[in-house]
N, C-alpha and C positions, 0 to 999 in steps of 0.2 A: 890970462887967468889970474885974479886974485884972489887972496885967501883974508876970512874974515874970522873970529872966535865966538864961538855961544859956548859960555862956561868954559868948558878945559879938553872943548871936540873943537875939533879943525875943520873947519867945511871951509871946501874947495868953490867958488862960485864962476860961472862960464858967463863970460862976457860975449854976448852974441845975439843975433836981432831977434831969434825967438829962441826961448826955452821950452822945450815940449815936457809936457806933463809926465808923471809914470808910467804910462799905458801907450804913449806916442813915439815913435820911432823917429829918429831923426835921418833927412835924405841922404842918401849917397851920393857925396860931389860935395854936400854942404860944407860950409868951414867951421859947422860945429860938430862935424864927424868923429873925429879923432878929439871930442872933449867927452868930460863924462860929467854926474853928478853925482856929491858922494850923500846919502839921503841918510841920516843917523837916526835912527828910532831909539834902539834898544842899547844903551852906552854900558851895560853891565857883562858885554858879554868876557871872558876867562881868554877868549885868543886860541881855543883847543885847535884840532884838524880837524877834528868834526864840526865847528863850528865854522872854520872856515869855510868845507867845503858847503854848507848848507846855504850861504853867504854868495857862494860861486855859483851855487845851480838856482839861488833865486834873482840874481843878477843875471843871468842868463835867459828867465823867462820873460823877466820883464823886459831885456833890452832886446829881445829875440824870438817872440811870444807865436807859441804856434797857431796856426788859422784856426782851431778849437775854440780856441782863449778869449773869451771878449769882456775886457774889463772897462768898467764903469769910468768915464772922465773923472780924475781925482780934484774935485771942489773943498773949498774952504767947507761949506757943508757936511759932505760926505766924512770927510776928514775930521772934525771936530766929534761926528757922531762916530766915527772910531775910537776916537781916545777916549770919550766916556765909558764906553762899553768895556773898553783895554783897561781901563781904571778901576784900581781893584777898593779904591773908597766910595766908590757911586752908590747909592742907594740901590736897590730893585725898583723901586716906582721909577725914578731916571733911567733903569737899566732896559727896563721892557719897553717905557716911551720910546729911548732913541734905537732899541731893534727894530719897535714895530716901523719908525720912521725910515729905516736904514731898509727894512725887509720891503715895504712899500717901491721905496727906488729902483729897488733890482726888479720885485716883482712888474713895474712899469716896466724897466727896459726889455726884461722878458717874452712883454706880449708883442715887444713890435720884430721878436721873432721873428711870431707864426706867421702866418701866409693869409693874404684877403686879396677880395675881388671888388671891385672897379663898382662903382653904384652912382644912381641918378635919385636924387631926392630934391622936391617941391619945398621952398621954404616959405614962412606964415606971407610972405608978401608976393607969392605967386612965383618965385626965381627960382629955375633949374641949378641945382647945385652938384657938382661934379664929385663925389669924394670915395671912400671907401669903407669898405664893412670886414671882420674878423671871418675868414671860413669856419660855417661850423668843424665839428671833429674834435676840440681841444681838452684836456683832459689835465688835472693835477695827480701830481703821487708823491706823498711825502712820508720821508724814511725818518721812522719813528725813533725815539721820543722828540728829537732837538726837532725834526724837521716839523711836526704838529704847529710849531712859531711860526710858522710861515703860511698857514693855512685861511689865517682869517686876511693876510692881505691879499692872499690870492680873487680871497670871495670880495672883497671890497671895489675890485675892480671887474673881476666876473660873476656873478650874484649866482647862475645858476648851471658852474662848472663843475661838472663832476670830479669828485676826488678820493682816489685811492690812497693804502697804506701798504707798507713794506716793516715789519717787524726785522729789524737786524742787529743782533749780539755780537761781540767779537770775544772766542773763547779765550778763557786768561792762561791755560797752559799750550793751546796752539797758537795764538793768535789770530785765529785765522775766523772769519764772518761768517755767521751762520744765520740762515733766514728761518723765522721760529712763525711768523703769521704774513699772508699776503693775501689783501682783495681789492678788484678791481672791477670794474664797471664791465660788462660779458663783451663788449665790443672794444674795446682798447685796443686792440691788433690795428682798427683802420684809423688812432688818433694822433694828434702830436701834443706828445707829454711833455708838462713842465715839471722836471723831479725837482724834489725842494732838500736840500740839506746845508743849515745854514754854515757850518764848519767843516770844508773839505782838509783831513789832518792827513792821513796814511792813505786814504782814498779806496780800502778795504772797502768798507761797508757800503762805497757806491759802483764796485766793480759789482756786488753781491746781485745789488738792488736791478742793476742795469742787464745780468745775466738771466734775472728769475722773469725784468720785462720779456726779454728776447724771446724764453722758453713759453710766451704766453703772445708770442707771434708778432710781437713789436719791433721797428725796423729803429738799428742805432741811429741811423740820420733823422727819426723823428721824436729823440731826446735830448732835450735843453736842461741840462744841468742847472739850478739857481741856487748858487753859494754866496753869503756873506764875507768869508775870508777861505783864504785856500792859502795851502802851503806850494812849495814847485814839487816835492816830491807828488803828491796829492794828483796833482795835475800834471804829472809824466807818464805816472802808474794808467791813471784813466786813457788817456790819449795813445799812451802806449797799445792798451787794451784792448781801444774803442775810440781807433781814429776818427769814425764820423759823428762821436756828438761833440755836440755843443756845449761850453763851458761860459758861463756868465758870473762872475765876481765882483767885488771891490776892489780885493786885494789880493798879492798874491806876495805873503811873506814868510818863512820860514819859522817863525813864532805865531802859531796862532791863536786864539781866548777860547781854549778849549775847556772853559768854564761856563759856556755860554748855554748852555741848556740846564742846568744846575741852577745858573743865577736868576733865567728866564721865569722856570717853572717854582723858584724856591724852594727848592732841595739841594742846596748846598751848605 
């Protein structure tokens, strides 16, 4: 292992024939097992214990990520349209391009979720074509306000998917999430939902949202979470909660741009 300087951080670099991304585990046996890599984002932090340990449980998701968890391959792309968003000089026109681009990715990886069946189609030159189709049934629901961002990529790739809302407050002397409006499509019981909330923080308001599905006869294993950034607490809280859905992200870091629906809608 050698050590190189960017500015006045120490990064650690692991000499080894593949480096696996943030989202990739490295094999057991391999001889980059017992390496690590030290990934410096946020170089301001004070060193408190609460800082550390937030440090400790999101290094723990990432190098140890539960079956829930499926985070997006970390790309130069991906990645750059994080710092824009994390950048607190960006404009709003830059800021809402690189979500809607960022909310598009995940919304892709989302769909190849759901579940399809096996199809034969005739192409313009007469050839049997082997491929496949989306089961119907699918269904969005996006918990309001931030998650409303997330709704026109969903229709850009689904044009004629139905889409529910979930009204969720979190009171400022309990804390605690209270659902104030929900509607959904009268059959939702037999679909599989895409919930949309682009910043998973406390992960309150998506225990809320996923409780009021349930009581309206929707099964947890046919809900796909689709977040932009997620914290580890965020995503302990849920899995803890609600071991069989699905968690789909970017990222998953203890700082999150909990500005983002503010900046999106410009009310901030």
């Amino acid at each position: 292992m050698s050590s190189c300087f960017i500015g006045t951080l120490e990064l650690d670099v692991v000499t080894c024939n593949s480096m696996p991304c943030h989202n990739q585990q490295v094999a057991r046996g391999s001889k980059c097992e017992q390496s690590t890599v030290k990934q410096v984002r946020f170089a301001n932090g004070d060193g408190s214990d609460s800082e550390s340990v937030e440090k400790q449980s999101e290094a723990a998701v990432n190098s140890d990520p539960p079956i829930q968890l499926k985070l997006l391959p970390l790309t130069d792309q991906i990645r750059e349209l994080q710092t824009i968003i994390r950048d607190k000089t960006t404009s709003r026109g830059d800021f809402v391009f690189c979500a809607d681009r960022l909310i598009r990715l995940v919304v892709e990886e989302g769909l190849n979720q759901l579940p399809y069946t096996e199809c034969t189609v005739t192409t313009p030159t007469g050839q049997k074509y082997e491929g496949v189709r989306f089961k119907r049934g699918n269904c969005g629901v996006s918990i309001m306000r931030s998650g409303e961002a997330m709704e026109q990529g969903l229709r850009d790739c689904c044009r004629s998917i139905r889409i529910g809302k979930i009204l969720i407050q979190t009171d400022e002397e309990t804390l605690k999430a209270k659902v104030y409006y929900a509607k959904f499509p009268p059959d939702i019981y037999r679909r599989k939902i895409l919930l949309m909330y682009p910043i998973l923080s406390s992960g309150n308001a998506v225990i809320e949202a996923v409780r009021v599905l349930i009581d309206h006869g929707v099964q947890p294993s046919h809900i796909i979470l689709l977040s932009l950034f997620s914290t580890p607490h965020g995503v302990n809280s849920i899995v803890e909660e609600f071991p069989e859905i699905t968690i789909l992200t970017t990222e998953v870091h203890s700082v999150a741009p909990t500005h983002f629906g503010q900046k999106y809608f410009g009310t901030d």
